[in-house]
Kinemage of the C-alpha trace (Angstrom):
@kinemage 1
@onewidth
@group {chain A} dominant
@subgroup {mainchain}
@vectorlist {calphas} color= white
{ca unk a 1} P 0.000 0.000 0.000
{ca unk a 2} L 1.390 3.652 -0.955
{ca unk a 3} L 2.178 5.892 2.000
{ca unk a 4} L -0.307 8.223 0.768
{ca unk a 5} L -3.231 5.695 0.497
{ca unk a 6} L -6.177 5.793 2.661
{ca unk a 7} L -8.215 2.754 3.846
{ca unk a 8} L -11.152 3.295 2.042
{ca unk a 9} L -8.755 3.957 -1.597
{ca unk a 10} L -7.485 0.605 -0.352
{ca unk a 11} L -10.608 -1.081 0.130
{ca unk a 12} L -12.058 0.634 -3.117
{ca unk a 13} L -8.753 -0.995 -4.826
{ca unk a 14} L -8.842 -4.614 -3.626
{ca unk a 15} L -12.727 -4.815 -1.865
{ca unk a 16} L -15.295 -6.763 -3.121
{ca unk a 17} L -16.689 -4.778 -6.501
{ca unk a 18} L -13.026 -3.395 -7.377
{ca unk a 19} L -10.488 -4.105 -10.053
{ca unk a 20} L -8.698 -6.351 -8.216
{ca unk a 21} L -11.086 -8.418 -7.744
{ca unk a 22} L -12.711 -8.136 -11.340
{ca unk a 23} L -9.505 -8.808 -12.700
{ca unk a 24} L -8.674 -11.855 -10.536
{ca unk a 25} L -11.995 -12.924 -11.496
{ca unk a 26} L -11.160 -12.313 -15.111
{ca unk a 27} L -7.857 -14.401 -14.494
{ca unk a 28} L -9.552 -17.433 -13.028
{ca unk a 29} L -12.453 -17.945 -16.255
{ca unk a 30} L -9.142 -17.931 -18.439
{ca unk a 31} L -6.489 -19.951 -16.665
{ca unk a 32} L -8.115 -21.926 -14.126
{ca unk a 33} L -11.737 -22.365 -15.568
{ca unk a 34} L -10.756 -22.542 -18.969
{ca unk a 35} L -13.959 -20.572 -19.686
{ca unk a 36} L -13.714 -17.496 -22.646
{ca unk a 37} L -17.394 -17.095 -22.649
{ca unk a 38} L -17.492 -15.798 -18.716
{ca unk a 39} L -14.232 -14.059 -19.535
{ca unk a 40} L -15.608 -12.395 -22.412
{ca unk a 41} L -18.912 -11.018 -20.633
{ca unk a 42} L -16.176 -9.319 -18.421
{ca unk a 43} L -14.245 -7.632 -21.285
{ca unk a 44} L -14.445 -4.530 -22.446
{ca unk a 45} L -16.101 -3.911 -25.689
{ca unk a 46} L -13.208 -2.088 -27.217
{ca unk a 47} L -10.829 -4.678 -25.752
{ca unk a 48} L -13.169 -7.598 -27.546
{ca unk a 49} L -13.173 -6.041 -30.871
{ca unk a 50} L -9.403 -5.922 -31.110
{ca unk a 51} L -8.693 -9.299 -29.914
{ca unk a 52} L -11.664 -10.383 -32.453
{ca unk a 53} L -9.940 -8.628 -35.133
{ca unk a 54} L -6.247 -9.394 -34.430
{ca unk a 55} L -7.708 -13.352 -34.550
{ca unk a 56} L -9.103 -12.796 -37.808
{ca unk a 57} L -6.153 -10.456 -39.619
{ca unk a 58} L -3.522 -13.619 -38.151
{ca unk a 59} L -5.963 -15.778 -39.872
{ca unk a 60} L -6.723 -13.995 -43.037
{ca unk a 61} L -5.743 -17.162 -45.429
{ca unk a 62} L -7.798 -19.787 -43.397
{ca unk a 63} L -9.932 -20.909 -45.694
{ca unk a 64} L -13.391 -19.558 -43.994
{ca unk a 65} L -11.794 -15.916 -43.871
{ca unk a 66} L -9.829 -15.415 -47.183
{ca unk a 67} L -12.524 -14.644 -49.238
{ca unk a 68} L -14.286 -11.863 -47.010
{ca unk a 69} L -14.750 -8.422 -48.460
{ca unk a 70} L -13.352 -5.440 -46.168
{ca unk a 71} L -17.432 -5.143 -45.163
{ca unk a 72} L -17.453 -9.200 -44.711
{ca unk a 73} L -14.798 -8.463 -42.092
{ca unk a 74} L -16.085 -5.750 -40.227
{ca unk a 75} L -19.451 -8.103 -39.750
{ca unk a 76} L -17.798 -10.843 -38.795
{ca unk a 77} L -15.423 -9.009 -36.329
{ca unk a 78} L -18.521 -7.357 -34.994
{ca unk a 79} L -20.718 -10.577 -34.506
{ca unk a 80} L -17.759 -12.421 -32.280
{ca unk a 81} L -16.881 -9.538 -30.357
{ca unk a 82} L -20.501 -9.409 -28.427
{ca unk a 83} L -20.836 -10.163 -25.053
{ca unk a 84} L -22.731 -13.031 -26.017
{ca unk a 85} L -21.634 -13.970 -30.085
{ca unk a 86} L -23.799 -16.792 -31.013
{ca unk a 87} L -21.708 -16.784 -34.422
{ca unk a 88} L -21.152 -20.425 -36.093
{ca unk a 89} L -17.152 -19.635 -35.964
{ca unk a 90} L -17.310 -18.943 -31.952
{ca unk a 91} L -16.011 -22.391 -30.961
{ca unk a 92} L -12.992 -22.377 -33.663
{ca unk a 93} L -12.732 -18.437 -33.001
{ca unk a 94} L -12.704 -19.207 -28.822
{ca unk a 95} L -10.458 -21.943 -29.289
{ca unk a 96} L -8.018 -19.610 -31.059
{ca unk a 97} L -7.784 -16.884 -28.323
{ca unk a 98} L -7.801 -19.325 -25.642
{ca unk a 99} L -4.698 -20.451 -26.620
{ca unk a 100} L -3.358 -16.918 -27.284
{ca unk a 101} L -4.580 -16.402 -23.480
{ca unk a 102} L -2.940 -19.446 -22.289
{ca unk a 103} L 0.451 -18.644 -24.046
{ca unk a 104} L 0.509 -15.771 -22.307
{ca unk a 105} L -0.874 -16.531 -19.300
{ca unk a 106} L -0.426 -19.915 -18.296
{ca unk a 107} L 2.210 -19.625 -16.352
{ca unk a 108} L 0.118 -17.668 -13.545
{ca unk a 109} L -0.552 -19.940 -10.405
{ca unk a 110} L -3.515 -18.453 -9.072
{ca unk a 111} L -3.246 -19.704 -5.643
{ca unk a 112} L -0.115 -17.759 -5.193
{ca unk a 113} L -1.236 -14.653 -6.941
{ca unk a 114} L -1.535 -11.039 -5.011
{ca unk a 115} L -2.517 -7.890 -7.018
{ca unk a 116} L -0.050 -5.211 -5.920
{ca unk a 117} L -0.904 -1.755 -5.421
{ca unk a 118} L -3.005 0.005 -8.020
{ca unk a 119} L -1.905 2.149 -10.718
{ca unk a 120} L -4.486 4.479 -12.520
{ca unk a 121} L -3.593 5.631 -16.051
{ca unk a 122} L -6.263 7.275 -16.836
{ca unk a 123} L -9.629 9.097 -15.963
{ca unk a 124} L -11.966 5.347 -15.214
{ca unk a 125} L -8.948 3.295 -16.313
{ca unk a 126} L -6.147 1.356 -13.728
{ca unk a 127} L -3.761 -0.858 -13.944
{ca unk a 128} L -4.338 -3.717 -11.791
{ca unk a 129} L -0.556 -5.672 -11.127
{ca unk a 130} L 0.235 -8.963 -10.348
{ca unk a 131} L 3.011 -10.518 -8.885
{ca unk a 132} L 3.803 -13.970 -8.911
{ca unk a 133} L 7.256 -16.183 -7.775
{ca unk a 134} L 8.280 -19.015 -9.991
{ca unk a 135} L 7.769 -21.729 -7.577
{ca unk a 136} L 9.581 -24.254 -9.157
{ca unk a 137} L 12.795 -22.932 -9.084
{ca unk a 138} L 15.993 -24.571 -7.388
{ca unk a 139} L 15.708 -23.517 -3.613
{ca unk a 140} L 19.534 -22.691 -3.463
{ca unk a 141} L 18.472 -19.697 -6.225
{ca unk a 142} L 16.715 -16.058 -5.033
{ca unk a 143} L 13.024 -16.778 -6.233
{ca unk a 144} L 11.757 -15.550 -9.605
{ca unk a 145} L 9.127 -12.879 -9.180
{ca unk a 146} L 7.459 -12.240 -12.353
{ca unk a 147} L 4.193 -9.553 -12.697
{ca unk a 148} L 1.448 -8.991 -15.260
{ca unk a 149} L -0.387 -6.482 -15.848
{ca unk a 150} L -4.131 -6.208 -16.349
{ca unk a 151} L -5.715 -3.089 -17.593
{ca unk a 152} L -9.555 -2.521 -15.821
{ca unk a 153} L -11.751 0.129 -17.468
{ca unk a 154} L -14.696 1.613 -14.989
{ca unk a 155} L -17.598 1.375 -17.842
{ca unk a 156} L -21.270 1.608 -16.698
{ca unk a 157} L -20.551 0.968 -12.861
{ca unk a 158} L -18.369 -2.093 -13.489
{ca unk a 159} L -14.832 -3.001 -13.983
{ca unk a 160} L -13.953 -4.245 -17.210
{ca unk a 161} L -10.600 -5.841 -18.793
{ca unk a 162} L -9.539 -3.750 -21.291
{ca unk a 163} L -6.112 -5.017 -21.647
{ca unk a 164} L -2.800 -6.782 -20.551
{ca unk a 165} L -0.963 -3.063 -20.482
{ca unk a 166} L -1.081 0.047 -19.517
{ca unk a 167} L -2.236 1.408 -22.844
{ca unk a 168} L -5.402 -0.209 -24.277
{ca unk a 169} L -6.330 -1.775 -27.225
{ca unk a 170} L -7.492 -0.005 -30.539
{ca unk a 171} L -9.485 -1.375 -32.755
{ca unk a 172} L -8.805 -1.627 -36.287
{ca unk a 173} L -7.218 -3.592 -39.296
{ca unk a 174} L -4.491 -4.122 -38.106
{ca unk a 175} L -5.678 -3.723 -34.431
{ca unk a 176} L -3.474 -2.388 -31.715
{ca unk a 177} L -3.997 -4.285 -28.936
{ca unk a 178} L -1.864 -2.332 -26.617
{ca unk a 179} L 1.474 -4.427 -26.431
Protein backbone atom coordinates (compact mmCIF):
# COMPACT_ATOMS: atom_id res chain seq x y z
CA UNK A 1 0.00 0.00 0.00
CA UNK A 2 1.39 3.65 -0.95
CA UNK A 3 2.18 5.89 2.00
CA UNK A 4 -0.31 8.22 0.77
CA UNK A 5 -3.23 5.70 0.50
CA UNK A 6 -6.18 5.79 2.66
CA UNK A 7 -8.22 2.75 3.85
CA UNK A 8 -11.15 3.30 2.04
CA UNK A 9 -8.76 3.96 -1.60
CA UNK A 10 -7.48 0.61 -0.35
CA UNK A 11 -10.61 -1.08 0.13
CA UNK A 12 -12.06 0.63 -3.12
CA UNK A 13 -8.75 -1.00 -4.83
CA UNK A 14 -8.84 -4.61 -3.63
CA UNK A 15 -12.73 -4.81 -1.86
CA UNK A 16 -15.30 -6.76 -3.12
CA UNK A 17 -16.69 -4.78 -6.50
CA UNK A 18 -13.03 -3.39 -7.38
CA UNK A 19 -10.49 -4.11 -10.05
CA UNK A 20 -8.70 -6.35 -8.22
CA UNK A 21 -11.09 -8.42 -7.74
CA UNK A 22 -12.71 -8.14 -11.34
CA UNK A 23 -9.51 -8.81 -12.70
CA UNK A 24 -8.67 -11.86 -10.54
CA UNK A 25 -12.00 -12.92 -11.50
CA UNK A 26 -11.16 -12.31 -15.11
CA UNK A 27 -7.86 -14.40 -14.49
CA UNK A 28 -9.55 -17.43 -13.03
CA UNK A 29 -12.45 -17.94 -16.26
CA UNK A 30 -9.14 -17.93 -18.44
CA UNK A 31 -6.49 -19.95 -16.67
CA UNK A 32 -8.11 -21.93 -14.13
CA UNK A 33 -11.74 -22.37 -15.57
CA UNK A 34 -10.76 -22.54 -18.97
CA UNK A 35 -13.96 -20.57 -19.69
CA UNK A 36 -13.71 -17.50 -22.65
CA UNK A 37 -17.39 -17.10 -22.65
CA UNK A 38 -17.49 -15.80 -18.72
CA UNK A 39 -14.23 -14.06 -19.54
CA UNK A 40 -15.61 -12.39 -22.41
CA UNK A 41 -18.91 -11.02 -20.63
CA UNK A 42 -16.18 -9.32 -18.42
CA UNK A 43 -14.24 -7.63 -21.29
CA UNK A 44 -14.44 -4.53 -22.45
CA UNK A 45 -16.10 -3.91 -25.69
CA UNK A 46 -13.21 -2.09 -27.22
CA UNK A 47 -10.83 -4.68 -25.75
CA UNK A 48 -13.17 -7.60 -27.55
CA UNK A 49 -13.17 -6.04 -30.87
CA UNK A 50 -9.40 -5.92 -31.11
CA UNK A 51 -8.69 -9.30 -29.91
CA UNK A 52 -11.66 -10.38 -32.45
CA UNK A 53 -9.94 -8.63 -35.13
CA UNK A 54 -6.25 -9.39 -34.43
CA UNK A 55 -7.71 -13.35 -34.55
CA UNK A 56 -9.10 -12.80 -37.81
CA UNK A 57 -6.15 -10.46 -39.62
CA UNK A 58 -3.52 -13.62 -38.15
CA UNK A 59 -5.96 -15.78 -39.87
CA UNK A 60 -6.72 -13.99 -43.04
CA UNK A 61 -5.74 -17.16 -45.43
CA UNK A 62 -7.80 -19.79 -43.40
CA UNK A 63 -9.93 -20.91 -45.69
CA UNK A 64 -13.39 -19.56 -43.99
CA UNK A 65 -11.79 -15.92 -43.87
CA UNK A 66 -9.83 -15.42 -47.18
CA UNK A 67 -12.52 -14.64 -49.24
CA UNK A 68 -14.29 -11.86 -47.01
CA UNK A 69 -14.75 -8.42 -48.46
CA UNK A 70 -13.35 -5.44 -46.17
CA UNK A 71 -17.43 -5.14 -45.16
CA UNK A 72 -17.45 -9.20 -44.71
CA UNK A 73 -14.80 -8.46 -42.09
CA UNK A 74 -16.08 -5.75 -40.23
CA UNK A 75 -19.45 -8.10 -39.75
CA UNK A 76 -17.80 -10.84 -38.80
CA UNK A 77 -15.42 -9.01 -36.33
CA UNK A 78 -18.52 -7.36 -34.99
CA UNK A 79 -20.72 -10.58 -34.51
CA UNK A 80 -17.76 -12.42 -32.28
CA UNK A 81 -16.88 -9.54 -30.36
CA UNK A 82 -20.50 -9.41 -28.43
CA UNK A 83 -20.84 -10.16 -25.05
CA UNK A 84 -22.73 -13.03 -26.02
CA UNK A 85 -21.63 -13.97 -30.09
CA UNK A 86 -23.80 -16.79 -31.01
CA UNK A 87 -21.71 -16.78 -34.42
CA UNK A 88 -21.15 -20.42 -36.09
CA UNK A 89 -17.15 -19.64 -35.96
CA UNK A 90 -17.31 -18.94 -31.95
CA UNK A 91 -16.01 -22.39 -30.96
CA UNK A 92 -12.99 -22.38 -33.66
CA UNK A 93 -12.73 -18.44 -33.00
CA UNK A 94 -12.70 -19.21 -28.82
CA UNK A 95 -10.46 -21.94 -29.29
CA UNK A 96 -8.02 -19.61 -31.06
CA UNK A 97 -7.78 -16.88 -28.32
CA UNK A 98 -7.80 -19.32 -25.64
CA UNK A 99 -4.70 -20.45 -26.62
CA UNK A 100 -3.36 -16.92 -27.28
CA UNK A 101 -4.58 -16.40 -23.48
CA UNK A 102 -2.94 -19.45 -22.29
CA UNK A 103 0.45 -18.64 -24.05
CA UNK A 104 0.51 -15.77 -22.31
CA UNK A 105 -0.87 -16.53 -19.30
CA UNK A 106 -0.43 -19.91 -18.30
CA UNK A 107 2.21 -19.62 -16.35
CA UNK A 108 0.12 -17.67 -13.55
CA UNK A 109 -0.55 -19.94 -10.40
CA UNK A 110 -3.51 -18.45 -9.07
CA UNK A 111 -3.25 -19.70 -5.64
CA UNK A 112 -0.12 -17.76 -5.19
CA UNK A 113 -1.24 -14.65 -6.94
CA UNK A 114 -1.54 -11.04 -5.01
CA UNK A 115 -2.52 -7.89 -7.02
CA UNK A 116 -0.05 -5.21 -5.92
CA UNK A 117 -0.90 -1.76 -5.42
CA UNK A 118 -3.00 0.01 -8.02
CA UNK A 119 -1.90 2.15 -10.72
CA UNK A 120 -4.49 4.48 -12.52
CA UNK A 121 -3.59 5.63 -16.05
CA UNK A 122 -6.26 7.27 -16.84
CA UNK A 123 -9.63 9.10 -15.96
CA UNK A 124 -11.97 5.35 -15.21
CA UNK A 125 -8.95 3.29 -16.31
CA UNK A 126 -6.15 1.36 -13.73
CA UNK A 127 -3.76 -0.86 -13.94
CA UNK A 128 -4.34 -3.72 -11.79
CA UNK A 129 -0.56 -5.67 -11.13
CA UNK A 130 0.24 -8.96 -10.35
CA UNK A 131 3.01 -10.52 -8.88
CA UNK A 132 3.80 -13.97 -8.91
CA UNK A 133 7.26 -16.18 -7.78
CA UNK A 134 8.28 -19.01 -9.99
CA UNK A 135 7.77 -21.73 -7.58
CA UNK A 136 9.58 -24.25 -9.16
CA UNK A 137 12.79 -22.93 -9.08
CA UNK A 138 15.99 -24.57 -7.39
CA UNK A 139 15.71 -23.52 -3.61
CA UNK A 140 19.53 -22.69 -3.46
CA UNK A 141 18.47 -19.70 -6.23
CA UNK A 142 16.72 -16.06 -5.03
CA UNK A 143 13.02 -16.78 -6.23
CA UNK A 144 11.76 -15.55 -9.60
CA UNK A 145 9.13 -12.88 -9.18
CA UNK A 146 7.46 -12.24 -12.35
CA UNK A 147 4.19 -9.55 -12.70
CA UNK A 148 1.45 -8.99 -15.26
CA UNK A 149 -0.39 -6.48 -15.85
CA UNK A 150 -4.13 -6.21 -16.35
CA UNK A 151 -5.71 -3.09 -17.59
CA UNK A 152 -9.56 -2.52 -15.82
CA UNK A 153 -11.75 0.13 -17.47
CA UNK A 154 -14.70 1.61 -14.99
CA UNK A 155 -17.60 1.37 -17.84
CA UNK A 156 -21.27 1.61 -16.70
CA UNK A 157 -20.55 0.97 -12.86
CA UNK A 158 -18.37 -2.09 -13.49
CA UNK A 159 -14.83 -3.00 -13.98
CA UNK A 160 -13.95 -4.24 -17.21
CA UNK A 161 -10.60 -5.84 -18.79
CA UNK A 162 -9.54 -3.75 -21.29
CA UNK A 163 -6.11 -5.02 -21.65
CA UNK A 164 -2.80 -6.78 -20.55
CA UNK A 165 -0.96 -3.06 -20.48
CA UNK A 166 -1.08 0.05 -19.52
CA UNK A 167 -2.24 1.41 -22.84
CA UNK A 168 -5.40 -0.21 -24.28
CA UNK A 169 -6.33 -1.78 -27.22
CA UNK A 170 -7.49 -0.01 -30.54
CA UNK A 171 -9.48 -1.38 -32.75
CA UNK A 172 -8.81 -1.63 -36.29
CA UNK A 173 -7.22 -3.59 -39.30
CA UNK A 174 -4.49 -4.12 -38.11
CA UNK A 175 -5.68 -3.72 -34.43
CA UNK A 176 -3.47 -2.39 -31.72
CA UNK A 177 -4.00 -4.28 -28.94
CA UNK A 178 -1.86 -2.33 -26.62
CA UNK A 179 1.47 -4.43 -26.43
Amino acid sequence: MADDESPSERDAHFGPGGPAEAAVGWLRDLVSRRDLRGAWRVTDPEYRLALTQAIIFLNDQHPALSGLSDAGRDQLAEALSQEDPHHPLWDAFAGLLSEEFLQDLGEIRLDHIEAATPRPVAPEYELVLFAHANLMSDPDEPVELHAHGVLMHLRDERWMVAGLSERKAVPGWPPDLGY
